[in-house]
Each structure stands twice: as structure tokens, then as C-alpha cells.
N, C-alpha and C positions, 0 to 999 in steps of 0.2 A: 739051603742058603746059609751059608759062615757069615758072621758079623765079623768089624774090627774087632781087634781085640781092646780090651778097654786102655784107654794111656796111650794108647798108638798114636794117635794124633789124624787127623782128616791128611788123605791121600794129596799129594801136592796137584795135582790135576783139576781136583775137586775144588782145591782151594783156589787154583788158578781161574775156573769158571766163576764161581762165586766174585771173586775181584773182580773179573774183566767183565759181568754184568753191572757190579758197582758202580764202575768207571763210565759204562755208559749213563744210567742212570745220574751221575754226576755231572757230567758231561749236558746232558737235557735237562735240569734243573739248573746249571748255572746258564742256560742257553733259554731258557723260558724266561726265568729272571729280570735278564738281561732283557729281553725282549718287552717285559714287563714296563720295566722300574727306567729303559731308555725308549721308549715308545717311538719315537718318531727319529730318530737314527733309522732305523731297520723298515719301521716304515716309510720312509721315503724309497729303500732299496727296493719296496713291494710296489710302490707307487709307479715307482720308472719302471721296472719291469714291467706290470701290464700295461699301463700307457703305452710302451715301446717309444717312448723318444728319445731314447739315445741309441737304436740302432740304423744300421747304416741306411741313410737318407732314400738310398734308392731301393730298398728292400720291397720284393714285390709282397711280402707278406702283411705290410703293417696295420694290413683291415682289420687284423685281429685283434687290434691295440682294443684295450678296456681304459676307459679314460673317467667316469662314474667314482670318484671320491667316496663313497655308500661303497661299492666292492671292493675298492679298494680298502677298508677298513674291515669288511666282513673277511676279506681271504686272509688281510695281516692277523685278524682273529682265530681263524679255522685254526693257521699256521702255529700260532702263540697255545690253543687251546691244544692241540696235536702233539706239540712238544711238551706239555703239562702229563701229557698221559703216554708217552713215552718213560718219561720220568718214574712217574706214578708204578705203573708197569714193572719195569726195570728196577726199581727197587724193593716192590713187592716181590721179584721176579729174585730179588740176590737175598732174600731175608726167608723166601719158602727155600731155595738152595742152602742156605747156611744150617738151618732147621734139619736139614736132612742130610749134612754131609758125612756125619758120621755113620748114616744108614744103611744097609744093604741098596747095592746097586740097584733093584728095583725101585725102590720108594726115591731114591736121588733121582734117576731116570725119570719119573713119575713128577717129581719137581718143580719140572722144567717149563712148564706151561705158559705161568705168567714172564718167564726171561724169553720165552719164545715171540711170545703175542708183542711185548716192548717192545722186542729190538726188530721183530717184522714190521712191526708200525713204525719205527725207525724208518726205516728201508726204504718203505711205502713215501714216507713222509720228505724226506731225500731225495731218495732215486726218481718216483715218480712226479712227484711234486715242484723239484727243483729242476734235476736233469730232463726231466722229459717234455713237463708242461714249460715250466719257465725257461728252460736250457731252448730244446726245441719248437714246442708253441711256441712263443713269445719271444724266440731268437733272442735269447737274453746274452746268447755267445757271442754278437756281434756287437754287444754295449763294450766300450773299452772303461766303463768306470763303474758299470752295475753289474759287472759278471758275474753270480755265482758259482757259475757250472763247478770250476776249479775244487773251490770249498764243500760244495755238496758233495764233489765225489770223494772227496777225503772222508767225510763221515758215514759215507756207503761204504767205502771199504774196513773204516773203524769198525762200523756195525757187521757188515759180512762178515769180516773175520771172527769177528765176536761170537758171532751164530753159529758158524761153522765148526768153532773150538767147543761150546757148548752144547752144538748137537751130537759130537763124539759119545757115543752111546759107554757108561760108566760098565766096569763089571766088578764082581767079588773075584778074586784070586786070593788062592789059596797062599800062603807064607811060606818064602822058601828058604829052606835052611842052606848054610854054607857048613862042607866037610875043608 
């Protein structure tokens, strides 16, 4: 196994990872916050959604509606507590990466763990959460003023992409001269 050489400076790949886990963790911290410190904005977004009363009137679905004020408060929690450790993750996740960029591709590789676990909670927390349960359970696609399918998938693909560039498996290469 070759090491950098000293002074070389971190592989710009590496540093590219490092960042663009930053960013989500940035991204989920001002997004917890917010959720926090504006409480009832976002919760009323969770409220209409389970309720289901603003999709369309004739919807053979809306047995599903959750109308319980108490769950309502516990999922805007789960959600809020979800993206706290998202956070959490993801920036433990770019600070064990940064620790190791200088290192042999094994131990960078090695890493990756907690930026894995974040941004798949991410994912989960998004994709399944929003698009799936609220998008599709909850026909939240057919609210013209509580939609968030749109916006979840943006952050599904912020995070996917994220994951994708960071599961790029690092390696040592040798230094190559120019004749």
C-alpha cells in the first residue's frame, strides 16, 4: 500500500465526497431547525396530509385519512427527530471522511460508514416517507396546496446522487511522471 506523499494535498475526489456529505448534513440541520424553531408551518403540512382534506373530494381512498391531532403530532415528531439524525450522521459521516482523507484508500473506504447510514436515512426518510407513504398512501399528489411529492424528490436525488459519488470505491494510484 503507497501513502500520499506528504504536501500533496487530499485527492480532489476525496475532497469532493467530504463536501458533498457536508452539504447534506447542512442541508438536514437547517431543515430540523426550521422544523423546530417554525413548528406549526410544517406542521400543519403533516396535518393536511394525514387528514387528507384537500385531496380530491371524490377520492375513493380517503378511509385512510388520520384525522387524531396526538398522531398528528407524533409523525411531525418521528419526522423532525429523523432529520435530526440524518444530520447527526452525515456530519459525523464528513468529519470520520475528512480524518481519513489523507489515508490509504483502505481506511478512507473504511470511512464511509456513518456518511452511508445518514444519507440512507436520508433516503428512507424522503423517498419512503414522503413519496411513498405521503406521495401514495395519503394521495398527497392530488392536494393542489399540500404537495410535497415535487420537493421530496429533489432531496431523493440530492441524497442519491450524494451516495452514489461516495460509494465510488477510493483507490491508491501510484504517481505518474510526465517524460
Amino acid at each position: 500500500m503507497t501513502r500520499p506523499s506528504p504536501g500533496s494535498g487530499p485527492p480532489i475526489l476525496r475532497l469532493t465526497k467530504v463536501l458533498l456529505v457536508a452539504t447534506i448534513a447542512l442541508f438536514a440541520t437547517l431543515v430540523t431547525f426550521g422544523n423546530i424553531t417554525d413548528y406549526n408551518t410544517n406542521f400543519e403540512f403533516v396535518r393536511h396530509v394525514l387528514s387528507m382534506d384537500t385531496t380530491l373530494p371524490s377520492s375513493g381512498v380517503r378511509y385512510r385519512a388520520i384525522t387524531s391531532p396526538t398522531i398528528h403530532h407524533i409523525a411531525y415528531g418521528l419526522i423532525i427527530l429523523t432529520e435530526g439524525a440524518v444530520a447527526c450522521l452525515c456530519w459525523a459521516g464528513a468529519l470520520r471522511l475528512l480524518r481519513a482523507i489523507a489515508r490509504p484508500a483502505e481506511d478512507f473506504n473504511n470511512a464511509k460508514s456513518l456518511a452511508y447510514a445518514g444519507l440512507g436515512l436520508g433516503l428512507m426518510l424522503w423517498q419512503l416517507g414522503f413519496i411513498v407513504i405521503g406521495g401514495e398512501y395519503f394521495s398527497m399528489w392530488q392536494s393542489s396546496t399540500w404537495n410535497g411529492v415535487p420537493a421530496a424528490f429533489r432531496f431523493v436525488m440530492m441524497i442519491g446522487l450524494t451516495l452514489v459519488i461516495v460509494a465510488l470505491p477510493d483507490q491508491n494510484k501510484a504517481p505518474t511522471t510526465s517524460e
